[in-house]
DSSP file (Angstrom, degrees, kcal/mol; ACC not computed):
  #  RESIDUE AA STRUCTURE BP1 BP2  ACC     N-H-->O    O-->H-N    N-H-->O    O-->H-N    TCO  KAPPA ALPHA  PHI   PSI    X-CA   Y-CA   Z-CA
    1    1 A X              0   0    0      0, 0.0    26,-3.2     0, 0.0     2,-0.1   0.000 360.0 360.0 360.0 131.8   -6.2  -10.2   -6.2
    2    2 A X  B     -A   26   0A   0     24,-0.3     2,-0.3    72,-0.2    24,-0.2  -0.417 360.0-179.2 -78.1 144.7   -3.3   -8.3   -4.6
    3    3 A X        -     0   0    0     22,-1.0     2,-0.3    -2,-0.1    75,-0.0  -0.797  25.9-123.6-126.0-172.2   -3.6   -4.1   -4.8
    4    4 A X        +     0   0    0     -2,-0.3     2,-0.4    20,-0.2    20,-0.2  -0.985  31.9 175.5-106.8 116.3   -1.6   -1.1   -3.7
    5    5 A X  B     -B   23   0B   0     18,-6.2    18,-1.9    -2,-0.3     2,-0.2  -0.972  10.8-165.6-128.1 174.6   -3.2    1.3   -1.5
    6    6 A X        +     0   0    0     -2,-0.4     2,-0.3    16,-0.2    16,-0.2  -0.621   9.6 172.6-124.5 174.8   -1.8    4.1   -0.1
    7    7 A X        -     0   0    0     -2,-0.2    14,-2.5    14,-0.1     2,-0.1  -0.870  44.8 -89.2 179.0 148.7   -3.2    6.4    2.9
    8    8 A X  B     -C   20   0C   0     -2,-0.3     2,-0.4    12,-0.2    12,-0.2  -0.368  45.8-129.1 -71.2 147.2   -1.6    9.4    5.0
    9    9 A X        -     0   0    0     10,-1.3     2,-0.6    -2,-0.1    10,-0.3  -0.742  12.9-119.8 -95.5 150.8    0.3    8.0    8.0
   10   10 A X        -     0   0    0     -2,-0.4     2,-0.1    10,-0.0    10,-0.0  -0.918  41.3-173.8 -93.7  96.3   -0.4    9.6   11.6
   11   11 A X        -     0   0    0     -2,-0.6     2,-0.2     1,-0.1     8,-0.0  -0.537  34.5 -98.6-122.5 149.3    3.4   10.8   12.3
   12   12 A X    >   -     0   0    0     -2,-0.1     3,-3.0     1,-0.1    -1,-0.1  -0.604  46.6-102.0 -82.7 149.1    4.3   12.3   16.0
   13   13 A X  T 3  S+     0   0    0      1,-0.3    -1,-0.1    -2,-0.2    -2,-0.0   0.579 123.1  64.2 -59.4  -3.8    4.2   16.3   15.7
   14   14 A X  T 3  S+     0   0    0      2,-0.0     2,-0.4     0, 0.0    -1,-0.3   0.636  78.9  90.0-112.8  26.2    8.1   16.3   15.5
   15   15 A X  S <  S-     0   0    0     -3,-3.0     2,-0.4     2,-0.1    -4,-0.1  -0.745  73.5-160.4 -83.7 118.8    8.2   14.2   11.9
   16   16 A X        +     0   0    0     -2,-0.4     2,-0.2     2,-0.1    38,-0.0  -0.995  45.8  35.0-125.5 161.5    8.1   17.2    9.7
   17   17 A X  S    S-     0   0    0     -2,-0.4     2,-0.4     2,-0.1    -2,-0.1  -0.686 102.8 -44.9 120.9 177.9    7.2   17.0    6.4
   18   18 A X        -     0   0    0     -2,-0.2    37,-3.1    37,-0.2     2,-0.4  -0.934  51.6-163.1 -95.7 129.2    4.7   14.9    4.8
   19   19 A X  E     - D   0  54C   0     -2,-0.4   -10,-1.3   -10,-0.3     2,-0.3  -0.929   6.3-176.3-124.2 128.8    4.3   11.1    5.5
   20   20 A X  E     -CD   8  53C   0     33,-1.4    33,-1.5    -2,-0.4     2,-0.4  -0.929  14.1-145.8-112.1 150.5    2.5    8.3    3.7
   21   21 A X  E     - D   0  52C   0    -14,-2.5     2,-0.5    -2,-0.3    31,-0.2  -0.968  12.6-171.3-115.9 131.8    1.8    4.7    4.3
   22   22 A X  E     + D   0  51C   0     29,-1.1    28,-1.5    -2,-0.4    29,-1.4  -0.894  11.0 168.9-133.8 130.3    1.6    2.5    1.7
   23   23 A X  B     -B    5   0B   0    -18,-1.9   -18,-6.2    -2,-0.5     2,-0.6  -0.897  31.0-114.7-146.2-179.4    0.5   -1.2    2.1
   24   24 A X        -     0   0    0     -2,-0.4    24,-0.9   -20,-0.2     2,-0.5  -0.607  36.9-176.8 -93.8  75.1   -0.6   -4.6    0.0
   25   25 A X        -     0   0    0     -2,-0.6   -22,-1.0    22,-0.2     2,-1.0  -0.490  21.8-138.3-109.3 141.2   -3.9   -5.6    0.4
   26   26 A X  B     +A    2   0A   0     -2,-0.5    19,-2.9    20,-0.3    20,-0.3  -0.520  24.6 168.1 -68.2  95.7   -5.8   -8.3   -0.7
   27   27 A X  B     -E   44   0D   0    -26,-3.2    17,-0.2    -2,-1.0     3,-0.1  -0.598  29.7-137.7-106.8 176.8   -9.5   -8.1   -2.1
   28   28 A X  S    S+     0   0    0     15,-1.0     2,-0.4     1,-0.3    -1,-0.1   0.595  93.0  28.9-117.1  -1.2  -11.8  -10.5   -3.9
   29   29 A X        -     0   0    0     14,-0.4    -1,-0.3     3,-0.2     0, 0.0  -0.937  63.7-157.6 -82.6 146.6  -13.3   -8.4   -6.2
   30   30 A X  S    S+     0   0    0     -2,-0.4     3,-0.1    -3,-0.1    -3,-0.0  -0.068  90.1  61.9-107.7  30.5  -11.4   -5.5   -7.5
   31   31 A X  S    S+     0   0    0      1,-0.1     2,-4.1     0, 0.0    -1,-0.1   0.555  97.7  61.8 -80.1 -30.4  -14.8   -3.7   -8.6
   32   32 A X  S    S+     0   0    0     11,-0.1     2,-0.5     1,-0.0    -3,-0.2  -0.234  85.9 179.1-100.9  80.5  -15.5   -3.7   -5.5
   33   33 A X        -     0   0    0     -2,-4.1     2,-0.1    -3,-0.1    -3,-0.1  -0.587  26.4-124.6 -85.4 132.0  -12.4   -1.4   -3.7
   34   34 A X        -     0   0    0     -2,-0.5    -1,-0.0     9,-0.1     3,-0.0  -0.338   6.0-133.8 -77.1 163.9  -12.4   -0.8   -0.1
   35   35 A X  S    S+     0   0    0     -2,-0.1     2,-0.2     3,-0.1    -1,-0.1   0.838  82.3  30.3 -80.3 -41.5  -12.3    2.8    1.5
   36   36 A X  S    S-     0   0    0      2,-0.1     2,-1.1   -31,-0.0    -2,-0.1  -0.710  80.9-103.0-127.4 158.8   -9.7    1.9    3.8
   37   37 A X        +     0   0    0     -2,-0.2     2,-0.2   -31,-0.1    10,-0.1  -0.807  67.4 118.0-104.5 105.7   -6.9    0.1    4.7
   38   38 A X    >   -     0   0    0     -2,-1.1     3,-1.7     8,-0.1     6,-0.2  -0.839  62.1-137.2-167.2 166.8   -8.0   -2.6    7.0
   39   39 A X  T 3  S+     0   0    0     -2,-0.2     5,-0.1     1,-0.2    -1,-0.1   0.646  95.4  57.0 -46.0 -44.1   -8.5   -5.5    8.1
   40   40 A X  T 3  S+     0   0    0      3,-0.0    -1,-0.2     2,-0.0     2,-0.2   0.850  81.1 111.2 -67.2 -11.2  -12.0   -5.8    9.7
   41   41 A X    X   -     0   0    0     -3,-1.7     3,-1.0     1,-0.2    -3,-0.1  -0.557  69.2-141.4 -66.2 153.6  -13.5   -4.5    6.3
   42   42 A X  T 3  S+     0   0    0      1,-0.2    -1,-0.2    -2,-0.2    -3,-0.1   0.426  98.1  63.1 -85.4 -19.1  -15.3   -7.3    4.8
   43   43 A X  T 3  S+     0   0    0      1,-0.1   -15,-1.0   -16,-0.1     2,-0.5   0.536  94.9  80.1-104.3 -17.2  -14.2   -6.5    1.3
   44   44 A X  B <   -E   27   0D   0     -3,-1.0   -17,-0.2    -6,-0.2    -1,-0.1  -0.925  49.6-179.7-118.0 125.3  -10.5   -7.1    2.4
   45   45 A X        -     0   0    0    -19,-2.9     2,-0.3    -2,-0.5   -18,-0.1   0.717  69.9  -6.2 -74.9 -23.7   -8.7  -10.6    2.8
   46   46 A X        -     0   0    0    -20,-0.3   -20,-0.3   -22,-0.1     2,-0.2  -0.774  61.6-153.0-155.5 175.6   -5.1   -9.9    4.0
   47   47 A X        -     0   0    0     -2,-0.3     2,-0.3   -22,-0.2   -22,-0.2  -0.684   2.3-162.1-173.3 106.6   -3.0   -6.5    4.5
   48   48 A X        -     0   0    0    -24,-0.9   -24,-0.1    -2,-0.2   -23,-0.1  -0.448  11.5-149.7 -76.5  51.7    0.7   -6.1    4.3
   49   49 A X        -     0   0    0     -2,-0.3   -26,-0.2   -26,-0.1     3,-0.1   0.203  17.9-179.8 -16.5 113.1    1.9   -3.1    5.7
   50   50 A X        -     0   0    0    -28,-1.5     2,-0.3     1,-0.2   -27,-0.2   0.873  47.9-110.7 -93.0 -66.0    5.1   -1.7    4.1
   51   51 A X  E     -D   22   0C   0    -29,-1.4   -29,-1.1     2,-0.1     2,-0.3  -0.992  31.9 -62.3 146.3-159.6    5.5    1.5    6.5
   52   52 A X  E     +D   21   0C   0     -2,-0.3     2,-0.3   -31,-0.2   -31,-0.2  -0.771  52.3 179.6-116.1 163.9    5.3    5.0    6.5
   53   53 A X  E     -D   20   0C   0    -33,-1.5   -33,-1.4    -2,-0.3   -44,-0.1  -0.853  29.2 -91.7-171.0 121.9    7.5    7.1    4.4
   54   54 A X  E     -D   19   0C   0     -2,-0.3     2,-0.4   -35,-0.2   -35,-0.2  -0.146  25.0-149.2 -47.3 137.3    8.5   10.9    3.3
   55   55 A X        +     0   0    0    -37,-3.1   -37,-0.2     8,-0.1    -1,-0.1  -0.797  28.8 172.8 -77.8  62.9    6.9   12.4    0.4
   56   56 A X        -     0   0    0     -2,-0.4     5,-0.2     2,-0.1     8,-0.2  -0.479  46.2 -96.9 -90.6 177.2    9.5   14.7   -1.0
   57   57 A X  S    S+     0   0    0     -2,-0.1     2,-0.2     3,-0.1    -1,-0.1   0.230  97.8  61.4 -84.1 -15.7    9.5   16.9   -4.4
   58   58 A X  S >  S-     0   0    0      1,-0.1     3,-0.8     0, 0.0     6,-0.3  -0.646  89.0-109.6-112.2 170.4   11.6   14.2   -6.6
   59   59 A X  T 3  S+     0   0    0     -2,-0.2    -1,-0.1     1,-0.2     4,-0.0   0.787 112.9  67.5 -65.0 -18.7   11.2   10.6   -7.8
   60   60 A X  T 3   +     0   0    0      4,-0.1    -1,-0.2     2,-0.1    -3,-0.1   0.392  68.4 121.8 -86.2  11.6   13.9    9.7   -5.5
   61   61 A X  S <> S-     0   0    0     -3,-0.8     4,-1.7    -5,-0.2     5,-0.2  -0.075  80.0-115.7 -61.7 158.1   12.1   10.4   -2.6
   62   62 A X  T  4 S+     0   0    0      2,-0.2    -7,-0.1     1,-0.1    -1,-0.1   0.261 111.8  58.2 -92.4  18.9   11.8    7.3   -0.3
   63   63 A X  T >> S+     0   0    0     -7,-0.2     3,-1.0     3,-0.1     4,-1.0   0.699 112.9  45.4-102.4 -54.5    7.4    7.2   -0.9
   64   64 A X  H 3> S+     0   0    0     -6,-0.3     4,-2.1     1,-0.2    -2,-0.2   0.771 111.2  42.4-102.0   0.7    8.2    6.9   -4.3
   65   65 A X  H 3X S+     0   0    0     -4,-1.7     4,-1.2     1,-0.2    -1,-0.2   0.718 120.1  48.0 -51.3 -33.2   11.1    4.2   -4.3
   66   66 A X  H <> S+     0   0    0     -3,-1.0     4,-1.7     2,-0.2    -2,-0.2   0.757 108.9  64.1 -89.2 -14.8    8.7    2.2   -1.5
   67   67 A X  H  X S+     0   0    0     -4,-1.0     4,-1.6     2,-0.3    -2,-0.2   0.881 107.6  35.3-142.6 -80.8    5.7    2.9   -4.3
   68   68 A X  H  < S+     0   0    0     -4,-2.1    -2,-0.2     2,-0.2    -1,-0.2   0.618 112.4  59.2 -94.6  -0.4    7.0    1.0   -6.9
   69   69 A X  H >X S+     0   0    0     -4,-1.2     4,-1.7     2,-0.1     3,-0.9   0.771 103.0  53.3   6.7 -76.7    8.3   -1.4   -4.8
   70   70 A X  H 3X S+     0   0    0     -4,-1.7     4,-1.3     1,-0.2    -2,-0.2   0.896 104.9  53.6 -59.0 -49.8    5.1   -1.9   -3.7
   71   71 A X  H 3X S+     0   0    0     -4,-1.6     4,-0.9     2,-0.3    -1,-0.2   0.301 111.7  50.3 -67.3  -9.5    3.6   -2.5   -7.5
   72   72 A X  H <> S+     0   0    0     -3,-0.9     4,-1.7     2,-0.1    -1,-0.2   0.677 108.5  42.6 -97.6 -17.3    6.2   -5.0   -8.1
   73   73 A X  H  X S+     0   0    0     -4,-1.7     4,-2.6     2,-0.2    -2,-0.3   0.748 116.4  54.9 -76.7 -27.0    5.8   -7.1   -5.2
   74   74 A X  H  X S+     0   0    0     -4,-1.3     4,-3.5     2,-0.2     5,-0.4   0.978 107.7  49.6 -74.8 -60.4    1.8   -6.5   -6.1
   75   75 A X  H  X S+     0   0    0     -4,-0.9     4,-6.2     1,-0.2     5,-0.2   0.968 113.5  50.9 -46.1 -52.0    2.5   -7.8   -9.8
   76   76 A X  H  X S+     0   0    0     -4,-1.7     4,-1.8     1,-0.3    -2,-0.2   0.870 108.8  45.7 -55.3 -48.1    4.3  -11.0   -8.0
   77   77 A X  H  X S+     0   0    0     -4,-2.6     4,-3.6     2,-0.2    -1,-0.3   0.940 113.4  51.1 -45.8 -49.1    1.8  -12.0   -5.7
   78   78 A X  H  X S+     0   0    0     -4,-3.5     4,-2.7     1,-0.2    -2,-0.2   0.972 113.0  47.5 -55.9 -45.0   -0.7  -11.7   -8.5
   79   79 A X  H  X S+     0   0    0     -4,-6.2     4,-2.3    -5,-0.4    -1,-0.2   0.907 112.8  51.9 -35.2 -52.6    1.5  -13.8  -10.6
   80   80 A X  H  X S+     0   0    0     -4,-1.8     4,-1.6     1,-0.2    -1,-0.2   0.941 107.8  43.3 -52.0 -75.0    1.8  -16.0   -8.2
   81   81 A X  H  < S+     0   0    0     -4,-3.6    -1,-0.2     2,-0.2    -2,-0.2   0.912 106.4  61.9 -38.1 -60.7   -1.4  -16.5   -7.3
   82   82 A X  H  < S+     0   0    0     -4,-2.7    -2,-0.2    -5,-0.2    -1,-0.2   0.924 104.8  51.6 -12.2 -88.0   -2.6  -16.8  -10.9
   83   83 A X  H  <        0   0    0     -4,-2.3    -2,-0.2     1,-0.3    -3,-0.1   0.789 360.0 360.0 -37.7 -73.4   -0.2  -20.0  -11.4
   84   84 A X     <        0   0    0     -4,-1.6    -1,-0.3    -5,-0.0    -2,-0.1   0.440 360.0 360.0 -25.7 360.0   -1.6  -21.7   -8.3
């Protein structure tokens, strides 16, 4: 089963503003949610990295455009997978 997780991104000190990264990751259970996004955890199969992105004050901000984005490409993989 595909998720969405999010996590702050580590941005060089002349990014101002607030930065997030937002990726796809794969688990096999989804009781069982990992802490973090990566790859060596045992609880996660795959990880797509989408990128880092501004957090600003509206919906039109480019975190929350990439956000849901991200939660429709998450439904399609699940679909996907399903059918298989």
């Amino acid at each position: 089963m595909w998720i969405v997780m999010t996590a702050s991104a580590h941005m060089p000190s002349s990014c101002k503003g607030r930065y997030r990264k937002i990726a796809l990751v794969e688990v096999a259970d989804p009781a069982d949610m990992p802490a973090r996004i990566d790859v060596r955890d045992h609880r996660v199969l795959q990880v797509i990295q989408e990128g880092n992105y501004h957090v600003g004050k509206t919906k039109r901000c480019a975190y929350q455009r990439a956000l849901e984005d991200a939660q429709v490409e998450c439904e399609r993989l699940n679909a996907v997978k399903e059918d298989a």
